[in-house]
Each structure stands twice: as C-alpha cells, then as structure tokens.
C-alpha positions as CSV (number, residue, x, y, z in Angstrom):
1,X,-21.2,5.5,-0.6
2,X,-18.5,8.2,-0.8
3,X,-19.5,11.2,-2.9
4,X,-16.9,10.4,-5.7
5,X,-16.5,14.1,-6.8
6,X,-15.0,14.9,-3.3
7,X,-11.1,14.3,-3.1
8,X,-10.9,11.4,0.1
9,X,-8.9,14.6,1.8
10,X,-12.9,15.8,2.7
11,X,-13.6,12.8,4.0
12,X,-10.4,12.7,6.1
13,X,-10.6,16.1,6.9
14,X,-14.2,15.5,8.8
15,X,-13.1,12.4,10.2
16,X,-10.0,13.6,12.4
17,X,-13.2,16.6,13.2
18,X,-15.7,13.9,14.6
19,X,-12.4,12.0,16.6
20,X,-11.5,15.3,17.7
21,X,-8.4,14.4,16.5
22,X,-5.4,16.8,15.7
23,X,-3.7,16.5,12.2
24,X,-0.6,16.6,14.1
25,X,-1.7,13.8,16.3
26,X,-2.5,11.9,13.3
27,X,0.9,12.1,11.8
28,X,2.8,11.3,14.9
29,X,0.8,8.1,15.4
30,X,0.6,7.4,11.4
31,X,4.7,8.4,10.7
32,X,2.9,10.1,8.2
33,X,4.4,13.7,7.8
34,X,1.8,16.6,8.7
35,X,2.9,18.0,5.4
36,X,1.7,15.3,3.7
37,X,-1.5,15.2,5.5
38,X,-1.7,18.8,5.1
39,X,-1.7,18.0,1.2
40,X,-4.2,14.8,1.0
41,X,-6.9,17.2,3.0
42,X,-6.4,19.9,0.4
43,X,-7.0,17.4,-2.3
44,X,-3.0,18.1,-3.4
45,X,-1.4,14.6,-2.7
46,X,-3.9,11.2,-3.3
47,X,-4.2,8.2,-0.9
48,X,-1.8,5.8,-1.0
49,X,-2.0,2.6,-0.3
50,X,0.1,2.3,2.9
51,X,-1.8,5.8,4.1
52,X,-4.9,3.9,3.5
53,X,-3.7,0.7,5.8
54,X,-2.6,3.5,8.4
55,X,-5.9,5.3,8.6
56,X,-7.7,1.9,9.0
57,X,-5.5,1.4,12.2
58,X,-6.1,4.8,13.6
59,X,-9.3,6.3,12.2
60,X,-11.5,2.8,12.0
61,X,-12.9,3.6,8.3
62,X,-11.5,0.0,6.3
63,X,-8.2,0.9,4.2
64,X,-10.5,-0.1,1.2
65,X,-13.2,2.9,1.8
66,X,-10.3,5.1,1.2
67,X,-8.9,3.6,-1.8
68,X,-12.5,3.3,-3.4
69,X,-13.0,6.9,-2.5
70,X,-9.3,7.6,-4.0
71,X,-10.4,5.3,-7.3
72,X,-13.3,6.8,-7.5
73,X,-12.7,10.6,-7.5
74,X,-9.6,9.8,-9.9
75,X,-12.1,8.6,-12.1
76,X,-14.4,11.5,-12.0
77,X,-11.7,13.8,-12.3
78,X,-10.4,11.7,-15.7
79,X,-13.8,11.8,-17.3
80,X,-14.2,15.7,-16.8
C-alpha cells in the first residue's frame, strides 16, 4: 500500500533508481516531456491519467497503483 502522504513523484522517483533508468530515457520512450517528469518527481505536477497508462507500459507498476497513489495523497493533502 502506497504511503498516501508521499506525492506518487517519490514513488516514481525510486522506481526509474531501481530500473536504473534515466529521467531522460523515460521521457523519450513515454513522449512525456523531462520537464514534466522533472515536476511529477518534485511533487509540482500530479499524475495524469495518460502518464499513468505510460508508466504501466514502461515501468511495470499497473496504471491504477499510480492513480490510487495520486487519489490518495490528493486526499491527504485536502484534509490537512
């Protein structure tokens, strides 16, 4: 279960770590800007949808883990 007061960015973050995977590398096979990967790591920018399908493909964790981590740190943050 995803520690819901982490933003998903962590969990991404630690995850291209373990693949030894480059944020760069990421966004060239994602099409997903390195800006914008830059910003869902720092917790700036939330998970979309369509990121969460693309991280699936790439990364292996199910497009719903992210969303659910996405939901559910939105939902801590709201009840601060």
């Amino acid at each position: 279960n995803p520690n819901y007061r982490l933003h998903p960015g962590a969990f991404l973050k630690d995850d291209l770590e373990t693949l030894g995977m480059s944020k760069k590398t990421l966004a060239e096979k994602s099409g997903i800007s390195r800006t914008i990967i830059n910003e869902v790591i720092k917790g700036k920018r939330n998970i979309t949808p369509a990121m969460a399908m693309k991280f699936e493909e790439i990364i292996g964790e199910p497009a719903s883990f992210w969303l659910k981590a996405q939901t559910d740190y939105d939902l801590f943050v709201k009840k601060l």
